[in-house]
SELUM-182819 format. One record per residue (C-alpha): residue number from 1; residue in three letters; z, x, y. Coordinates in Angstrom, 2 decimals. Layout:
N
<atom><nr>NUM</nr><rest>ALA</rest><pz>Z</pz><px>X</px><py>Y</py></atom>
...
END
This chain:
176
<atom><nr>1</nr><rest>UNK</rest><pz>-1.07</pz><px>19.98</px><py>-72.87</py></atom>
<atom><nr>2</nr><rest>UNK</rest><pz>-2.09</pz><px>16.92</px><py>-75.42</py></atom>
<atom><nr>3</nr><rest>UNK</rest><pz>-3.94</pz><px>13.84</px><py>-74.26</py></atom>
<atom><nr>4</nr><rest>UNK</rest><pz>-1.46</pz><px>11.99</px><py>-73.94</py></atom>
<atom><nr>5</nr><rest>UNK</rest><pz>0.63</pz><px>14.04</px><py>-71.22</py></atom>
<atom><nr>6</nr><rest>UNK</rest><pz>-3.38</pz><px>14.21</px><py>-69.54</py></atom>
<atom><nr>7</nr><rest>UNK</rest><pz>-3.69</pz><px>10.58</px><py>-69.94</py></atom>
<atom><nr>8</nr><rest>UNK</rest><pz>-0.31</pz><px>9.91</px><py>-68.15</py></atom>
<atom><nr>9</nr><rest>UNK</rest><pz>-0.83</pz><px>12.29</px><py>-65.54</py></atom>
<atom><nr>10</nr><rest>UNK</rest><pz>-4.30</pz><px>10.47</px><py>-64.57</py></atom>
<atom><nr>11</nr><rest>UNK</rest><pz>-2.33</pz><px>6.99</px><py>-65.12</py></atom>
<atom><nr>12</nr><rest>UNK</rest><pz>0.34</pz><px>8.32</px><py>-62.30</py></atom>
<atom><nr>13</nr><rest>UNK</rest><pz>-2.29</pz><px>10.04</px><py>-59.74</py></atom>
<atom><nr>14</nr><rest>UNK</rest><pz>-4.34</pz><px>7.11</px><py>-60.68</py></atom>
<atom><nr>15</nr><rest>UNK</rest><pz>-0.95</pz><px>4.89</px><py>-59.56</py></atom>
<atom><nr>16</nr><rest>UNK</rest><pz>0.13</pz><px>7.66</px><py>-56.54</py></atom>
<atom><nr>17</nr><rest>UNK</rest><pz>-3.62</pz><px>7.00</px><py>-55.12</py></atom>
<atom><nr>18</nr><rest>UNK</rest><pz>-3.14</pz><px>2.80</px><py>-55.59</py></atom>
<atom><nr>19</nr><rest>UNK</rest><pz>-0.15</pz><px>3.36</px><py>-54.01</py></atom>
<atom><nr>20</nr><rest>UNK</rest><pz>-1.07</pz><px>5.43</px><py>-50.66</py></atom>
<atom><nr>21</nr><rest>UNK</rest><pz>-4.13</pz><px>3.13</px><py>-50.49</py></atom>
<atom><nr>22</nr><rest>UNK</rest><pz>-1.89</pz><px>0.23</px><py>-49.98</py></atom>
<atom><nr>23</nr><rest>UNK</rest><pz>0.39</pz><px>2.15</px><py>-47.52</py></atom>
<atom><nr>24</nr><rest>UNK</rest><pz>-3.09</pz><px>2.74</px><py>-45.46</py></atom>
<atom><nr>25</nr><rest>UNK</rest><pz>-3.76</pz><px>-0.40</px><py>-46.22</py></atom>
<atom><nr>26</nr><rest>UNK</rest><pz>-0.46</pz><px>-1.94</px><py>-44.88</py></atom>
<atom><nr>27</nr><rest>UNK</rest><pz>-0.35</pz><px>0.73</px><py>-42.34</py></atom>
<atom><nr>28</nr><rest>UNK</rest><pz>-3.77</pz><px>-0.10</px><py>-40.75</py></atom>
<atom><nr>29</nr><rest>UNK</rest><pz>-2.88</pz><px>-4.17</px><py>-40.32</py></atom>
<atom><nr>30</nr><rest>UNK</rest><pz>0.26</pz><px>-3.72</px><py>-38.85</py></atom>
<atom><nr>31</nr><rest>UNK</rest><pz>-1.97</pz><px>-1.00</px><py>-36.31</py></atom>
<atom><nr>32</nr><rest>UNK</rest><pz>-4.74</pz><px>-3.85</px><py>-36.25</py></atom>
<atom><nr>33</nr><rest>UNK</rest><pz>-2.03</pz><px>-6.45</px><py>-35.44</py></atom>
<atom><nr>34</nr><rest>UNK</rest><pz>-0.46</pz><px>-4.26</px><py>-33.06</py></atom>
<atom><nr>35</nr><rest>UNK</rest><pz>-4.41</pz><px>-3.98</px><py>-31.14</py></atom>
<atom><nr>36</nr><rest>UNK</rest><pz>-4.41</pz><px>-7.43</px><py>-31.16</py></atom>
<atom><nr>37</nr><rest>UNK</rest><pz>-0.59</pz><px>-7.91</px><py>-29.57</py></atom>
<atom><nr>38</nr><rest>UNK</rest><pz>-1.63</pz><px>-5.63</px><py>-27.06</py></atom>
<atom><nr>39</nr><rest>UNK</rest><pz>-5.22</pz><px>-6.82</px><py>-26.09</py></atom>
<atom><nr>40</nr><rest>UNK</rest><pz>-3.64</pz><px>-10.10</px><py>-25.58</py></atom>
<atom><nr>41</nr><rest>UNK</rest><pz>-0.43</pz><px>-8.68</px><py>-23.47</py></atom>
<atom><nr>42</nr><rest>UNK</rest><pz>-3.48</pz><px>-6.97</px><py>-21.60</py></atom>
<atom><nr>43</nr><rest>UNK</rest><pz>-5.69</pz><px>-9.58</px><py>-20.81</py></atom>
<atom><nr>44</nr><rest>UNK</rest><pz>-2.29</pz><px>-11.81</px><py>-19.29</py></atom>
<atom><nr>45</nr><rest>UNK</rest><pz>-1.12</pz><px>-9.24</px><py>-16.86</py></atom>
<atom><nr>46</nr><rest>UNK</rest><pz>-4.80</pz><px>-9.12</px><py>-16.00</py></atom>
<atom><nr>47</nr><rest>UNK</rest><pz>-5.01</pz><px>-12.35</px><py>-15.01</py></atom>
<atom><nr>48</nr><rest>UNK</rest><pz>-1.39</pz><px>-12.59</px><py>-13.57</py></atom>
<atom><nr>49</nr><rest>UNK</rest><pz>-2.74</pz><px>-9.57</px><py>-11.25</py></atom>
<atom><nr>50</nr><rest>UNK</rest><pz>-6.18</pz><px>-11.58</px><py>-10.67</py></atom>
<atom><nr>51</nr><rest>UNK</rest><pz>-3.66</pz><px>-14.67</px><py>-9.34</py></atom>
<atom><nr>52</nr><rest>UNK</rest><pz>-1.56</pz><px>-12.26</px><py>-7.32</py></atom>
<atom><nr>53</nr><rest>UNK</rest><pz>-4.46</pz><px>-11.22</px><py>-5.59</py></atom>
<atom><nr>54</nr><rest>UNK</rest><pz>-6.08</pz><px>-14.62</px><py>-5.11</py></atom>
<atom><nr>55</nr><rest>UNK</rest><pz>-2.51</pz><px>-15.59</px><py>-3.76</py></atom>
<atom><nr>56</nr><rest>UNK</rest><pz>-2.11</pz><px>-13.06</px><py>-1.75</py></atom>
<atom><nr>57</nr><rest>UNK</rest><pz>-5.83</pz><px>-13.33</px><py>0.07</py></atom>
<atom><nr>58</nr><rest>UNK</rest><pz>-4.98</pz><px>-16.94</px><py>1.00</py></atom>
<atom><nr>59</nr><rest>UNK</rest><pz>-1.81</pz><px>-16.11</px><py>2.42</py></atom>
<atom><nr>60</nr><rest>UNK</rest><pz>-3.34</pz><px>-13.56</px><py>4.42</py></atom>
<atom><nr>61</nr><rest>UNK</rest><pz>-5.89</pz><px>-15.86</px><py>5.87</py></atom>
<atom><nr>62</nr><rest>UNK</rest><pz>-3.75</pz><px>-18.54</px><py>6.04</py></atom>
<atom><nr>63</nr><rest>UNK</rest><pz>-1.57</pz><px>-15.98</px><py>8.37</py></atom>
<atom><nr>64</nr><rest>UNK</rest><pz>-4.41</pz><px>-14.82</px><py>10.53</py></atom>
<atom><nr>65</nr><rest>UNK</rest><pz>-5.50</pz><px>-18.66</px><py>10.89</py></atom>
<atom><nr>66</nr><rest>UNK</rest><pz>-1.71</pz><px>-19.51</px><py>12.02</py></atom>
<atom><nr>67</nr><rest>UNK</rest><pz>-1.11</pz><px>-16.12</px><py>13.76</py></atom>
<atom><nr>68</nr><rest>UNK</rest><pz>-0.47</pz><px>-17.87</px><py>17.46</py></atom>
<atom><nr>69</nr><rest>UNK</rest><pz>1.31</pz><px>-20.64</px><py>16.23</py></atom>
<atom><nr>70</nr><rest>UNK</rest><pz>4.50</pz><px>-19.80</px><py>17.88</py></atom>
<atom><nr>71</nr><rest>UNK</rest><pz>2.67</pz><px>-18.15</px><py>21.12</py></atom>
<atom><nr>72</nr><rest>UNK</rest><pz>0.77</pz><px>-22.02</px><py>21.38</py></atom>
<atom><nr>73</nr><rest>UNK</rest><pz>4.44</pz><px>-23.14</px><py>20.73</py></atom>
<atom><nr>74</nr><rest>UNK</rest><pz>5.82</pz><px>-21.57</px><py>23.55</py></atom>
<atom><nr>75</nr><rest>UNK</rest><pz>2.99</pz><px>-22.37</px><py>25.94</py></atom>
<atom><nr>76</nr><rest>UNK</rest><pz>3.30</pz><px>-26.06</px><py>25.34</py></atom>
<atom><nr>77</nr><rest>UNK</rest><pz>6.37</pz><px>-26.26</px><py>28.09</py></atom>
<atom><nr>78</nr><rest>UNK</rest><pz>4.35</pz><px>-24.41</px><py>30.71</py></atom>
<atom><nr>79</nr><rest>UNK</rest><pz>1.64</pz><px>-26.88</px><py>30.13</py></atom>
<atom><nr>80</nr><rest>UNK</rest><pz>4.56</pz><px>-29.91</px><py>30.40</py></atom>
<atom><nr>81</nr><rest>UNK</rest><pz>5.96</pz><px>-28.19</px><py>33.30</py></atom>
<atom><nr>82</nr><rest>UNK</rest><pz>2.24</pz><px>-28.44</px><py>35.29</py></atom>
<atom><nr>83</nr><rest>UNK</rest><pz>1.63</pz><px>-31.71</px><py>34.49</py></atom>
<atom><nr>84</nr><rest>UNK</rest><pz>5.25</pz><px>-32.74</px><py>35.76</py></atom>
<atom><nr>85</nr><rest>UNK</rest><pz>4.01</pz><px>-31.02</px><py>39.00</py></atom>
<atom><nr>86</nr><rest>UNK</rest><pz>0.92</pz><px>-32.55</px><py>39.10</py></atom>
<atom><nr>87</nr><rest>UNK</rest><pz>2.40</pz><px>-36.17</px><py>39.06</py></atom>
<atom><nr>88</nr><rest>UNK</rest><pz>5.33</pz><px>-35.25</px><py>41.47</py></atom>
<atom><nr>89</nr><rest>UNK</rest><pz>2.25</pz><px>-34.48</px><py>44.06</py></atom>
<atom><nr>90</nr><rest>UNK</rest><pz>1.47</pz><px>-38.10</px><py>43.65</py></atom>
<atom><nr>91</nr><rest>UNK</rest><pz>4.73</pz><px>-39.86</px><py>45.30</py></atom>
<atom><nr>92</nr><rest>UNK</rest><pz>5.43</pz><px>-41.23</px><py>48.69</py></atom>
<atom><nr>93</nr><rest>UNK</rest><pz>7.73</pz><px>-37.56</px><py>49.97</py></atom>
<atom><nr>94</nr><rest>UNK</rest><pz>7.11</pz><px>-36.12</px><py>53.18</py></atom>
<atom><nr>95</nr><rest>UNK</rest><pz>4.44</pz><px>-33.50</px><py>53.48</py></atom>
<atom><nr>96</nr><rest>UNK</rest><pz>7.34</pz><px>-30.54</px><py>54.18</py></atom>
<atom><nr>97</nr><rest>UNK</rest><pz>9.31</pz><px>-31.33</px><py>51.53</py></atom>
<atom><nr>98</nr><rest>UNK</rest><pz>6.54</pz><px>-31.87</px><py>49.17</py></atom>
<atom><nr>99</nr><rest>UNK</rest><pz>5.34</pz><px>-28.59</px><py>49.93</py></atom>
<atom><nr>100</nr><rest>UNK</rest><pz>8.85</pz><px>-27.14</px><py>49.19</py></atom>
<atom><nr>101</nr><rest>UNK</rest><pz>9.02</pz><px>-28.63</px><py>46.00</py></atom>
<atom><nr>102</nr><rest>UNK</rest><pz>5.52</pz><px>-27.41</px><py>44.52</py></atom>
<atom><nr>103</nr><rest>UNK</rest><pz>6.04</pz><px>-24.20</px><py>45.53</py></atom>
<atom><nr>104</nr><rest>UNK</rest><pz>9.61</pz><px>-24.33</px><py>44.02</py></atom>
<atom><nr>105</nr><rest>UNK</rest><pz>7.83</pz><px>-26.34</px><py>40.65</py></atom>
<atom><nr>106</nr><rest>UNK</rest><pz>5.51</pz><px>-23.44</px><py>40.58</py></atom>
<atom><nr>107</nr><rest>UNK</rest><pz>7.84</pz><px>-20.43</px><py>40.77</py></atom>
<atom><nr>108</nr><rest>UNK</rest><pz>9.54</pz><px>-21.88</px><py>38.26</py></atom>
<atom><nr>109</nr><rest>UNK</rest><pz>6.03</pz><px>-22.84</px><py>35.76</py></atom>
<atom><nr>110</nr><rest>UNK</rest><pz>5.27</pz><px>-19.07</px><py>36.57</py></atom>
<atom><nr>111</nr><rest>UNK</rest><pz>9.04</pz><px>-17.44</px><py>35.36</py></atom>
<atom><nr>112</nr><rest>UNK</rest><pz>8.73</pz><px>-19.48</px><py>32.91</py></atom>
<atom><nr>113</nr><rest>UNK</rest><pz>4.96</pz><px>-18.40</px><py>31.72</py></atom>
<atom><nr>114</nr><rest>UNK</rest><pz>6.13</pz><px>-14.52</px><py>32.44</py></atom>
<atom><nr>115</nr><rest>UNK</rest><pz>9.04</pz><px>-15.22</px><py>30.13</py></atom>
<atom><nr>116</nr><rest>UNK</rest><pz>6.92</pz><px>-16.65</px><py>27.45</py></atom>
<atom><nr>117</nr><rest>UNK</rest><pz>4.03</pz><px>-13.78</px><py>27.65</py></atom>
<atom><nr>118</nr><rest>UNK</rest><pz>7.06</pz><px>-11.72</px><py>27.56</py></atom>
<atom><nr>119</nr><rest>UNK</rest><pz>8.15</pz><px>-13.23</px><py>24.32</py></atom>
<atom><nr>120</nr><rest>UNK</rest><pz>5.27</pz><px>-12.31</px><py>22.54</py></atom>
<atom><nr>121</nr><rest>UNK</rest><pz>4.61</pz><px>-8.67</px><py>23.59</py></atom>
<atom><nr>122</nr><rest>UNK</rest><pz>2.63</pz><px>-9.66</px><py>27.02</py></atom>
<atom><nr>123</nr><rest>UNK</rest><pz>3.99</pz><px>-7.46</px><py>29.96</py></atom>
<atom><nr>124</nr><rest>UNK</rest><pz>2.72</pz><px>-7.19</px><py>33.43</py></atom>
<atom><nr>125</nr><rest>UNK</rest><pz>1.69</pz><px>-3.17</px><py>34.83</py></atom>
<atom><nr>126</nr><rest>UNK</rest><pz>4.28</pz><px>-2.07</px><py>37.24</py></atom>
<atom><nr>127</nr><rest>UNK</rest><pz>2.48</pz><px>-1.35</px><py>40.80</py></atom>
<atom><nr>128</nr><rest>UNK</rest><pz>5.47</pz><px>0.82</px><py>41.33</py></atom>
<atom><nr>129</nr><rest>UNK</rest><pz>4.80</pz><px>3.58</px><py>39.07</py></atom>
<atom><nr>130</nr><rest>UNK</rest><pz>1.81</pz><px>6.32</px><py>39.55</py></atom>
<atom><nr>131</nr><rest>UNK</rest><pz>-1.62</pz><px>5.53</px><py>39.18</py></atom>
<atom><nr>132</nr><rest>UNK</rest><pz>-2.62</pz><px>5.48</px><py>35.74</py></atom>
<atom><nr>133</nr><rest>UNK</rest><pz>-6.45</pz><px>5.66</px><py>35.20</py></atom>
<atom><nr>134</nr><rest>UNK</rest><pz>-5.50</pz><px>3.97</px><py>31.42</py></atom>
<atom><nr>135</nr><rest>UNK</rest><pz>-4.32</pz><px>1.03</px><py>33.26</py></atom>
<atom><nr>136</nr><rest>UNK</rest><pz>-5.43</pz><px>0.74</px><py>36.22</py></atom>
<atom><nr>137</nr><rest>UNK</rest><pz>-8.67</pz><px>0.90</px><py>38.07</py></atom>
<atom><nr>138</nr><rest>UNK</rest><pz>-9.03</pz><px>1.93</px><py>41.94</py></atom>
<atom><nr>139</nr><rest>UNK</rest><pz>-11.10</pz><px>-0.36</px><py>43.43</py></atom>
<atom><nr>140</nr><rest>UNK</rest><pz>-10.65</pz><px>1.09</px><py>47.19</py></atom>
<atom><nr>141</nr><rest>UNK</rest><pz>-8.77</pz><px>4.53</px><py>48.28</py></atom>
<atom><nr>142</nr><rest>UNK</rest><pz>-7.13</pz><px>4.66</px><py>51.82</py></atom>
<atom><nr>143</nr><rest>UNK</rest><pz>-6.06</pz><px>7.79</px><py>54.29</py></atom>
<atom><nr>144</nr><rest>UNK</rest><pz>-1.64</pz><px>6.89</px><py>53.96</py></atom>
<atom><nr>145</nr><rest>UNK</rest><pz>0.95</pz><px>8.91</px><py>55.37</py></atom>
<atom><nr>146</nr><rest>UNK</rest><pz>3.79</pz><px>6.72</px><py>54.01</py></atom>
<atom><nr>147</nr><rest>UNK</rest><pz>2.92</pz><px>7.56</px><py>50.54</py></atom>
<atom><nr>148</nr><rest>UNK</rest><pz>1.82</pz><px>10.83</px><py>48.31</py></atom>
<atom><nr>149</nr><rest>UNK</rest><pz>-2.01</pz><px>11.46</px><py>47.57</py></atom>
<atom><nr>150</nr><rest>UNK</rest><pz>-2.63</pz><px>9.83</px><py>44.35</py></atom>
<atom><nr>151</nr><rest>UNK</rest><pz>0.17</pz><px>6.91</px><py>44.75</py></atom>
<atom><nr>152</nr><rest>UNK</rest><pz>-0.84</pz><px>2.94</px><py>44.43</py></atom>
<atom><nr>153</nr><rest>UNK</rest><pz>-0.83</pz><px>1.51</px><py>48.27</py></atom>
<atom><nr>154</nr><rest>UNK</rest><pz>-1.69</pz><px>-2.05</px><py>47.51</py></atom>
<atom><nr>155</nr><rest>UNK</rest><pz>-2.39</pz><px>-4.03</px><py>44.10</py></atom>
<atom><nr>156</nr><rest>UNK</rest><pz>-4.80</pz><px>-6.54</px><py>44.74</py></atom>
<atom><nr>157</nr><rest>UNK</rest><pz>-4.80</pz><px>-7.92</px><py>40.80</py></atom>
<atom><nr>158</nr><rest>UNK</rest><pz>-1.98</pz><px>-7.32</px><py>38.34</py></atom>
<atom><nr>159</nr><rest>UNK</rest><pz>-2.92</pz><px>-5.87</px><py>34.98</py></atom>
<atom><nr>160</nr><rest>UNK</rest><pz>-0.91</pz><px>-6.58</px><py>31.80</py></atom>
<atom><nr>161</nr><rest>UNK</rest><pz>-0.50</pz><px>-4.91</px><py>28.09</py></atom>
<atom><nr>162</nr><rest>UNK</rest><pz>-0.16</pz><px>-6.57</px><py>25.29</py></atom>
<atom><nr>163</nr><rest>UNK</rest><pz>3.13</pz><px>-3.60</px><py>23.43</py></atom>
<atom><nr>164</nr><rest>UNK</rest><pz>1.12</pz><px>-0.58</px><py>24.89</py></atom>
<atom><nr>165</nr><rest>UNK</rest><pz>-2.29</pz><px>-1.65</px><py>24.53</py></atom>
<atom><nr>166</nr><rest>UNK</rest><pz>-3.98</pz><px>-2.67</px><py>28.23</py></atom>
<atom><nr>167</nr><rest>UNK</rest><pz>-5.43</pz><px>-6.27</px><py>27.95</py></atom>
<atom><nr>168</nr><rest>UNK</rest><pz>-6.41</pz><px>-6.24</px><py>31.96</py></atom>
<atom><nr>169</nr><rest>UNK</rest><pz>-6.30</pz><px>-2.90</px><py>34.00</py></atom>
<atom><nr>170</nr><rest>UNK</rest><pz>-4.59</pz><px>-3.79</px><py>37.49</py></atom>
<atom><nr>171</nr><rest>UNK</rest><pz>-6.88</pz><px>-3.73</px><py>40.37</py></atom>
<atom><nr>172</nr><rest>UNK</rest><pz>-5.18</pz><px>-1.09</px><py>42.95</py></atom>
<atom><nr>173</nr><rest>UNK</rest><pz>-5.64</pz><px>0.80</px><py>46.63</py></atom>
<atom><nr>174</nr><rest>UNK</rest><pz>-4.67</pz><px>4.53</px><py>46.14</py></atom>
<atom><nr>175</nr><rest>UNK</rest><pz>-3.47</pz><px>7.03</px><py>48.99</py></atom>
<atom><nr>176</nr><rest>UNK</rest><pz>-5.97</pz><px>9.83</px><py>49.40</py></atom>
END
């Protein structure tokens, strides 16, 4: 081989090395831009999740703050329905028929209070089915021959549950 074929074999290594040093080159900013593109897509669904999550604590506090709005909402008529009984007790009517129509105001103020517990989950303990120790507590046990040994006699208090969870166990007799 004579120089010159040496020489332009060094001249074209010489230009095949330029050349994949600029296709690194090129190669490693479009990766470095690339890094960058996705740091910055990174760091703003970061923060979008960071905002979600502030969001979403507020609203849950905001719920639990507000959680017996509509159970205050529904109590407001009983409350209207007392106070009209209140000021009827206040007129001129004769003591029988005043008496009538309190007890009549107040079986009304208390369907309408049962209805409204009801709304919201609130439900009263049956006396009428057997004695449950979960809900109900035996305060006195009698000698009955009307009923089976174990049965509720008498219900002196009335327990409720709020779904199936007791808020008040009912105060009962039970048959020996």
């Amino acid at each position: 081989m004579s120089d010159k074929e040496n020489v332009n074999n060094n001249e074209t290594d010489a230009n095949d090395v330029a050349a994949e040093a600029e296709a690194v080159e090129n190669e490693l900013d479009l990766l470095q831009k690339e890094l960058a593109e996705l740091k910055d897509k990174y760091a703003r669904v970061h923060a979008d999740f960071d905002n979600i999550k502030k969001r979403l604590e507020r609203e849950k506090y905001t719920a639990v703050e507000y959680a017996n709005e509509k159970f205050a909402k529904d109590m407001i008529p009983v409350v209207d329905s007392l106070e009209m009984a209140l000021k009827s007790a206040d007129t001129d009517a004769q003591p029988e028929e005043l008496i009538e129509k309190l007890k009549e105001g107040i079986e009304l103020t208390l369907k309408q209070f049962t209805t409204a517990l009801e709304k919201h989950g609130v439900t009263m303990v049956s006396h009428e089915e057997p004695f449950d120790p979960n809900i109900h507590n035996a305060v006195q046990s009698v000698d009955s021959d009307e009923v089976e040994s174990g049965q509720i006699v008498q219900t002196f208090q009335r327990g409720y549950k709020y779904k199936e969870r007791p808020l008040r166990e009912a105060m009962v007799v039970v048959a020996n």
